[in-house]
PAKE-335349 format. One record per residue (C-alpha): residue number from 1; chain; z negated, x, y. Coordinates in pm, 1 decimal, padded with zeros to 6 digits, always signed. Layout:
BEGIN
NUM | A | Z | X | Y
...
This chain:
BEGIN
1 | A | +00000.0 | +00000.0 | +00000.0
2 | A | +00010.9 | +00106.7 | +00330.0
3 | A | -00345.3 | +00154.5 | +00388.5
4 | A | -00362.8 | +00379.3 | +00100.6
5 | A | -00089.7 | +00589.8 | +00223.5
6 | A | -00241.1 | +00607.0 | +00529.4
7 | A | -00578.7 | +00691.8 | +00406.9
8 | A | -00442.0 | +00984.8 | +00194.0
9 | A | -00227.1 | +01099.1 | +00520.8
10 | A | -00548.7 | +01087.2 | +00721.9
11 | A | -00729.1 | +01294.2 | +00433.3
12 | A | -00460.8 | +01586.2 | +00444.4
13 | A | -00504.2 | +01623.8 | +00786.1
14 | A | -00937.3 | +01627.5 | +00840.3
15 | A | -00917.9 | +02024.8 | +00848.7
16 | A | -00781.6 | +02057.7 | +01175.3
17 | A | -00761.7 | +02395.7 | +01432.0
18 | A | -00961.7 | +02397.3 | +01722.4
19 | A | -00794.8 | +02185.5 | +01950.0
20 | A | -00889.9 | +01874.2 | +02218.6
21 | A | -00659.1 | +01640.7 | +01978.7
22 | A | -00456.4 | +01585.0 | +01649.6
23 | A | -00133.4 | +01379.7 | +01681.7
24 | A | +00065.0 | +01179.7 | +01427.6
25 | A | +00305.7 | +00898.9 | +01417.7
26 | A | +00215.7 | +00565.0 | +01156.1
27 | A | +00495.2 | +00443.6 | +01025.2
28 | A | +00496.0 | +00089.1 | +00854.4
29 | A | +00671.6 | +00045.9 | +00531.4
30 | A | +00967.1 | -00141.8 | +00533.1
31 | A | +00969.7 | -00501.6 | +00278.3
32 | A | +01207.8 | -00710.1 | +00187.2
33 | A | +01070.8 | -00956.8 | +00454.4
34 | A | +00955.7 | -00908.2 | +00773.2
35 | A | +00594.2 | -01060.4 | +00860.9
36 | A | +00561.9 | -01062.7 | +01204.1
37 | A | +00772.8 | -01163.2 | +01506.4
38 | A | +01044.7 | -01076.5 | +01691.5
39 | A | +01009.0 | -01153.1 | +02063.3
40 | A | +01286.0 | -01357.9 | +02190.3
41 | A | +01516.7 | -01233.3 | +02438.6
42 | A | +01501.8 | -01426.0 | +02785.1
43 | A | +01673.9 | -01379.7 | +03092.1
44 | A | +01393.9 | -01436.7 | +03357.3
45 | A | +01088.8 | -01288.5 | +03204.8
46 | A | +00765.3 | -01554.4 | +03256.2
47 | A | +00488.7 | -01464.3 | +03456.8
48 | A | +00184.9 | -01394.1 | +03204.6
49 | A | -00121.2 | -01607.2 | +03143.5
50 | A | -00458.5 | -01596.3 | +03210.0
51 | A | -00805.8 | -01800.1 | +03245.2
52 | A | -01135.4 | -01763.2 | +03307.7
53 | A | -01343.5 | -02026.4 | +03090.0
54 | A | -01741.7 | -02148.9 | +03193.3
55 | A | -02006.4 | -02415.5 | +03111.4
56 | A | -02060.7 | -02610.3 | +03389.7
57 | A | -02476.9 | -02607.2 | +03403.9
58 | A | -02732.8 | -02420.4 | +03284.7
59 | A | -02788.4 | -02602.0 | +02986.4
60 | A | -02481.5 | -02565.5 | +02681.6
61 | A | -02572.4 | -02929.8 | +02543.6
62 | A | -02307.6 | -03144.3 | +02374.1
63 | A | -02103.0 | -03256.6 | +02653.5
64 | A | -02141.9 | -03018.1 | +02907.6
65 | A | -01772.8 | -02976.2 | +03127.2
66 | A | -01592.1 | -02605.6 | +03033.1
67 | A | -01444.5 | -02543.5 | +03356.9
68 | A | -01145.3 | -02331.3 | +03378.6
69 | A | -00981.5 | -02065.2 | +03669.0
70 | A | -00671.5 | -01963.8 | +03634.4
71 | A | -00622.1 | -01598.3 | +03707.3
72 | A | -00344.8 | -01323.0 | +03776.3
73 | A | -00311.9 | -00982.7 | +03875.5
74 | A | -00400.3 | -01027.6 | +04220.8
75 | A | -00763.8 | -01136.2 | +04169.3
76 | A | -00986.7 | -00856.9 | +04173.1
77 | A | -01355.4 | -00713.7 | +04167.8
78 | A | -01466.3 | -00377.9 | +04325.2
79 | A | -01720.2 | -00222.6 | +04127.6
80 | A | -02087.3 | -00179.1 | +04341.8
81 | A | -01980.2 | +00144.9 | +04424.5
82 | A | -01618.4 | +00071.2 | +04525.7
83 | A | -01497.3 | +00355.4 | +04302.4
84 | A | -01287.5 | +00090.7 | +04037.9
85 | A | -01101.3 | -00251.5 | +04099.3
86 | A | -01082.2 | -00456.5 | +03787.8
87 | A | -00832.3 | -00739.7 | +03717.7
88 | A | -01031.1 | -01033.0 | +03640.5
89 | A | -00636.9 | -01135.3 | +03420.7
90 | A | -00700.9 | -00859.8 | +03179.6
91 | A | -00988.1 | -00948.5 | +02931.2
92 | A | -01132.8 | -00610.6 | +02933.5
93 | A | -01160.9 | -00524.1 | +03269.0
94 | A | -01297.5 | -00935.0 | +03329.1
95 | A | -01577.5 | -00786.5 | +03082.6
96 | A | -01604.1 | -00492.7 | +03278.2
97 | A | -01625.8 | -00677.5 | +03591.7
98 | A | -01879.6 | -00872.6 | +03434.1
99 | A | -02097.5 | -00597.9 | +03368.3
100 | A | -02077.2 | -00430.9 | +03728.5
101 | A | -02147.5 | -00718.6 | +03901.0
102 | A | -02436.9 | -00860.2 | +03652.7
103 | A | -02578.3 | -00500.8 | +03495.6
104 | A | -02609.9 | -00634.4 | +03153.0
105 | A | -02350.2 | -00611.5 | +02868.9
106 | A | -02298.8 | -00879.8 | +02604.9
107 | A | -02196.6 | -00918.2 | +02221.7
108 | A | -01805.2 | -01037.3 | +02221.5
109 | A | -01486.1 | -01133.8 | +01969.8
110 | A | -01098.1 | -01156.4 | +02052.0
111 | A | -00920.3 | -01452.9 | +01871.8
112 | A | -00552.0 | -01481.0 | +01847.0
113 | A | -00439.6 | -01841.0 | +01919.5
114 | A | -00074.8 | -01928.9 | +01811.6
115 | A | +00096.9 | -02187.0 | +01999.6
116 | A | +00431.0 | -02345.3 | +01866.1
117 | A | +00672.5 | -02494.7 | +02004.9
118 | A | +00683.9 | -02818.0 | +01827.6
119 | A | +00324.4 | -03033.9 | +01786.1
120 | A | +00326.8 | -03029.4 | +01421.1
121 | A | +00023.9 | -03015.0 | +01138.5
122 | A | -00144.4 | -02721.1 | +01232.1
123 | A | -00071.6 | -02673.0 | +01606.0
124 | A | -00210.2 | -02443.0 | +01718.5
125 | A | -00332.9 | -02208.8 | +01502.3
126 | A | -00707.2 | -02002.7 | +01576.1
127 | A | -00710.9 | -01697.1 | +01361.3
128 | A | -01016.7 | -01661.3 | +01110.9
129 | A | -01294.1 | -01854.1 | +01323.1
130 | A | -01521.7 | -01866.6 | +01104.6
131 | A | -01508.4 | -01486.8 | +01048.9
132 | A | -01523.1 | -01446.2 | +01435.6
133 | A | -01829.0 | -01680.3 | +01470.3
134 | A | -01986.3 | -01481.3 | +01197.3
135 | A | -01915.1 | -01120.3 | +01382.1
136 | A | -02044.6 | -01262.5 | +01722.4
137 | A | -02387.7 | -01379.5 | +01569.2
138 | A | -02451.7 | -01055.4 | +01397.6
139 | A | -02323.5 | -00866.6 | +01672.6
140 | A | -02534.6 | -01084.6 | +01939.1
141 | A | -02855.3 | -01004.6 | +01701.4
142 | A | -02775.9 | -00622.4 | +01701.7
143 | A | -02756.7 | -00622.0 | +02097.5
144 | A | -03104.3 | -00781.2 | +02093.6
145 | A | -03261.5 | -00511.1 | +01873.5
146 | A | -03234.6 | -00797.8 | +01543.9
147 | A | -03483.1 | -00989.6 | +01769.4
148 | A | -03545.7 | -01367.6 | +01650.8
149 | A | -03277.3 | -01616.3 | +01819.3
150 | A | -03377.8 | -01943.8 | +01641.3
151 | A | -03069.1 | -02091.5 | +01450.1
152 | A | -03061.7 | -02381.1 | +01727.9
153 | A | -02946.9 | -02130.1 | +01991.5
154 | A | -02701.5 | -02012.3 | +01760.0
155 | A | -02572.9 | -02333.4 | +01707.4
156 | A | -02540.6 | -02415.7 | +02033.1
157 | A | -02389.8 | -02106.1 | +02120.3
158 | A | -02132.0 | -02149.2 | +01860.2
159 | A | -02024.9 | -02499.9 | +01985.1
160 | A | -02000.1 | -02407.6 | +02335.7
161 | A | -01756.0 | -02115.8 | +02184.6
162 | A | -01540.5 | -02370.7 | +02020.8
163 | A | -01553.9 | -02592.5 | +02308.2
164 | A | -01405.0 | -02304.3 | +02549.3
165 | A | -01161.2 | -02235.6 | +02264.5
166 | A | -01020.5 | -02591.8 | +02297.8
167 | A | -01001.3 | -02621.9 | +02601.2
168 | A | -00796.5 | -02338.7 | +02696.6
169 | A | -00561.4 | -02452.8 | +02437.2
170 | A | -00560.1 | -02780.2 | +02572.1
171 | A | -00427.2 | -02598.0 | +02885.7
172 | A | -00215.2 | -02359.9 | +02739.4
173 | A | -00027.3 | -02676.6 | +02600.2
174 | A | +00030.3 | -02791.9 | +02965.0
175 | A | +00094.6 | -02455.4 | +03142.1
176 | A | +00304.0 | -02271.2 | +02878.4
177 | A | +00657.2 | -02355.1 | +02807.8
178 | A | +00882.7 | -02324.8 | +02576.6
179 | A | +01283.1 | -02326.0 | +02642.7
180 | A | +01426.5 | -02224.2 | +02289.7
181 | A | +01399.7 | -02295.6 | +01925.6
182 | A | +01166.2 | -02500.1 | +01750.8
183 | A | +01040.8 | -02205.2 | +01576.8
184 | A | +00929.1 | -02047.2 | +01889.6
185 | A | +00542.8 | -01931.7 | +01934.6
186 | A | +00352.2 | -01785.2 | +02216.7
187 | A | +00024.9 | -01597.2 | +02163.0
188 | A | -00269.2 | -01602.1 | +02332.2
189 | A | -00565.0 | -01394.0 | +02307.4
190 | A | -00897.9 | -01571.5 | +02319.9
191 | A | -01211.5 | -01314.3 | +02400.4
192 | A | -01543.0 | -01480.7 | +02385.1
193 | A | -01871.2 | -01290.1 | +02541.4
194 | A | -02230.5 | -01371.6 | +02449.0
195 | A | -02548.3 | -01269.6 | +02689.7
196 | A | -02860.7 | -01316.7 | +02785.1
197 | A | -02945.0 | -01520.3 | +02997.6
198 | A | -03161.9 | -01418.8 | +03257.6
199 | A | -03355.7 | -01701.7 | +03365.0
200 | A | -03457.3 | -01808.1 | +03017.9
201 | A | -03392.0 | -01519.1 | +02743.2
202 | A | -03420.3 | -01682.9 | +02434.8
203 | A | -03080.0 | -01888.2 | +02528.4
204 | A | -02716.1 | -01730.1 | +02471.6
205 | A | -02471.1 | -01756.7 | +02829.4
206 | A | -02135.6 | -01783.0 | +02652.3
207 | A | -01824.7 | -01728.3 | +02844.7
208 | A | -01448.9 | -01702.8 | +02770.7
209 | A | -01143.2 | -01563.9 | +02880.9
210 | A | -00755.3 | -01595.4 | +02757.8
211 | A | -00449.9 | -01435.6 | +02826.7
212 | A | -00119.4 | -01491.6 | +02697.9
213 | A | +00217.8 | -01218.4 | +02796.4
214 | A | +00373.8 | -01604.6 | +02789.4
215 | A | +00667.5 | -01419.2 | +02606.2
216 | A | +00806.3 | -01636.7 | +02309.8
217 | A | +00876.0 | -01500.6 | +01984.9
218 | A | +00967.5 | -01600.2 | +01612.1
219 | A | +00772.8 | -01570.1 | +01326.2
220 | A | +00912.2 | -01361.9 | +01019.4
221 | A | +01202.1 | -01177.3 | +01202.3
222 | A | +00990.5 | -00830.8 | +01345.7
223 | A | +01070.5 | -00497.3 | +01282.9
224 | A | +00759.3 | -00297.6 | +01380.9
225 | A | +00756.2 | +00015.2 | +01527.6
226 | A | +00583.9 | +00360.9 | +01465.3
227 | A | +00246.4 | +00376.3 | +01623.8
228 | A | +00156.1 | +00749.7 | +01758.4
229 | A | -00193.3 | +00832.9 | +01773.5
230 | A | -00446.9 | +01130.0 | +01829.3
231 | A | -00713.9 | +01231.8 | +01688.3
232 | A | -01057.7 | +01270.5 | +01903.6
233 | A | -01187.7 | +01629.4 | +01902.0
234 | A | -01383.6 | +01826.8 | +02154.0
235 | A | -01284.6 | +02139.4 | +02244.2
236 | A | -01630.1 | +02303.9 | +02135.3
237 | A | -01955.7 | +02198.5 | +01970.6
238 | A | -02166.8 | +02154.3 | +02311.6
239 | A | -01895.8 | +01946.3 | +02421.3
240 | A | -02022.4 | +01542.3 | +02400.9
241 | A | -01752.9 | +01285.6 | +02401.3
242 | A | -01853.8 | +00890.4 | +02364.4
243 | A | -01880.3 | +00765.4 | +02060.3
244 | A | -02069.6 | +00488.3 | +01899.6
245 | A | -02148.6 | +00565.2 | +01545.3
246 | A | -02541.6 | +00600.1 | +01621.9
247 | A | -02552.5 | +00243.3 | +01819.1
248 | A | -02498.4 | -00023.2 | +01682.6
249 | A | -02121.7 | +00054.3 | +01544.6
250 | A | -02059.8 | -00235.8 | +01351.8
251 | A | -02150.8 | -00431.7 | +01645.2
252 | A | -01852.5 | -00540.8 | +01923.7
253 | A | -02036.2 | -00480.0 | +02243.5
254 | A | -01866.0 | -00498.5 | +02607.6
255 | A | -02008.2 | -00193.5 | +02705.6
256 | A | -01759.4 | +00027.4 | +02521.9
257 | A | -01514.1 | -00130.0 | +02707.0
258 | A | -01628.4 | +00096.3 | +03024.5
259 | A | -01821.7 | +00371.2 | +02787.4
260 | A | -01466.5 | +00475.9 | +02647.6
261 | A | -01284.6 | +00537.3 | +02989.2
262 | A | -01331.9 | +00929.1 | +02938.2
263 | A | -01202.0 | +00929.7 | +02640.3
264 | A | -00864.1 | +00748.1 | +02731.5
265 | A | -00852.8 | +00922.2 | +03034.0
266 | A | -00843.0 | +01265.4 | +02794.5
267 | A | -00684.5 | +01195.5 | +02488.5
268 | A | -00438.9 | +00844.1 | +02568.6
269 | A | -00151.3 | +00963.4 | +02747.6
270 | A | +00131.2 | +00698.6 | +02803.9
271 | A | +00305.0 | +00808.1 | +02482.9
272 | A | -00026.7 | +00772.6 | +02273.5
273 | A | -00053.8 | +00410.8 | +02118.4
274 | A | -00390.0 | +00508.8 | +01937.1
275 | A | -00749.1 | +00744.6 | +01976.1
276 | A | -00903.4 | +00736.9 | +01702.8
277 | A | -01295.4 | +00859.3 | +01681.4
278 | A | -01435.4 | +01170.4 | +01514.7
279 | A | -01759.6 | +01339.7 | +01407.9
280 | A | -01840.2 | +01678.7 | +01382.5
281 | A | -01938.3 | +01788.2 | +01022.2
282 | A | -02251.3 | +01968.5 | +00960.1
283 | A | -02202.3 | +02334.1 | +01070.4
284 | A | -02231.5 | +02447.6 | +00720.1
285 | A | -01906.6 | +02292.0 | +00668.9
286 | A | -01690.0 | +02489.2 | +00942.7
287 | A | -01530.0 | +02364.9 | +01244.9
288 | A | -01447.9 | +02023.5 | +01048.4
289 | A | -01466.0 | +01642.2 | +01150.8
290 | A | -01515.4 | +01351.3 | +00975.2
291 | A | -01283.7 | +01003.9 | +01111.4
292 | A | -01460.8 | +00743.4 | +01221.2
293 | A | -01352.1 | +00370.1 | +01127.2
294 | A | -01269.5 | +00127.0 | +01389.8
């Protein structure tokens, strides 16, 4: 399978020479069907998509109104110290404003939402949401140290996620549109975030935030491309890059959103698709690294 040729790729090349980085090219087998989709070509390229999604009170009871903003490139936040401007349209940097302006960080999941063209059974369809509601509890309870959230703020937490969910489908319906075959989709990226709230800690502030490239495309006729990456090595053993492996790694926390920056701002030039995360082996063991997953 792929994965297995990647794996042994990946294990022919952990003895690397002192360098800042290790690059390769992943390239995806080729079947005798193509899985994916092929974006469809248009003449005027859409504008893309984006929303902010919040409760409207305090309280996340049944029945509580999920206001929506719809965002673009032009609305911005300055960080406190004026030194970054983030696009509240792009779902990271919306997390990253979050966290400047609020000083907390949160526990969050991105869902892929497929929209078709044609309102048929099964339109549209949320990727594994039941294995993203899992990751954001767990993840939630590793943010708060495993502390005690009583299953009812869970619950609640978890229905105001699928509220925000449907309801920026239920726009997407009305705001994207579709001017070619039936068998069209667009894609939209769900990103859900889970905090504290300040005011009363033992309930869960859930937020949301979509965005869609509003390009269409067609299932089953993609040919993917190679993917270049590059391996994460410092230059010497006092050297300290970010990493994650001794917090809370299986965890999906905004902060690494902002916590990475050095790292892409070293090793992710504009031809690198890919960084992917290394540890230094015990010195006994040479100048060697172990790969990090994720």
């Amino acid at each position: 399978t792929i994965s297995c040729m990647f794996f042994l790729f990946l294990c022919t090349s952990l003895f690397v020479p002192r360098t800042t980085a290790c690059s390769f090219i992943l390239h995806k087998q080729k079947a005798s069907y193509q899985s994916a989709s092929k974006l469809v070509e248009l003449k005027v390229v859409p504008e893309p998509w984006s929303c902010i999604a919040t409760l409207d009170s305090d309280s996340e009871d049944e029945g509580d109104t999920v206001n929506l903003r719809i965002v673009d490139k032009q609305h911005t936040v300055s960080s406190q110290n004026g030194g970054m401007q983030y696009s509240l349209s792009s779902p990271r940097e919306w997390m990253e404003a979050i966290e400047a302006q609020d000083g907390c960080h949160g526990a969050y999941t991105v869902l892929r939402c497929d929209l078709k063209s044609r309102t048929d059974t099964g339109n549209p369809r949320v990727w594994g949401q039941l294995f993203h509601q899992d990751r954001m509890s767990s993840s939630f309870s590793a943010l708060c140290n495993n502390s005690s959230f009583s299953a009812s703020s869970i619950a609640v937490a978890t229905d105001a996620s699928r509220r925000i969910i449907d309801t920026i489908i239920n726009r997407a319906k009305k705001s994207l549109i579709f001017e070619g075959s039936e068998d069209e989709i667009k894609v939209i990226m769900v990103t859900l975030l889970w905090q504290k709230r300040e005011r009363n800690p033992n309930d869960i502030l859930v937020r949301g935030h979509a965005f869609s490239s509003n390009l269409s495309s067609i299932p089953c006729q993609y040919n993917p491309l190679a993917t270049k990456a590059t391996i994460a090595i410092p230059r010497d053993r006092a050297a300290q890059l970010p990493s994650r492996y001794d917090q809370t790694p299986r965890a999906k926390l905004s902060s690494w959103c902002s916590e990475r920056r050095p790292l892409e701002e070293h090793f992710k030039t504009p031809d690198i698709g890919e960084v992917i995360l290394s540890r230094q082996c015990e010195p006994e063991q040479g100048h060697t690294f172990e790969l990090l997953e994720g």
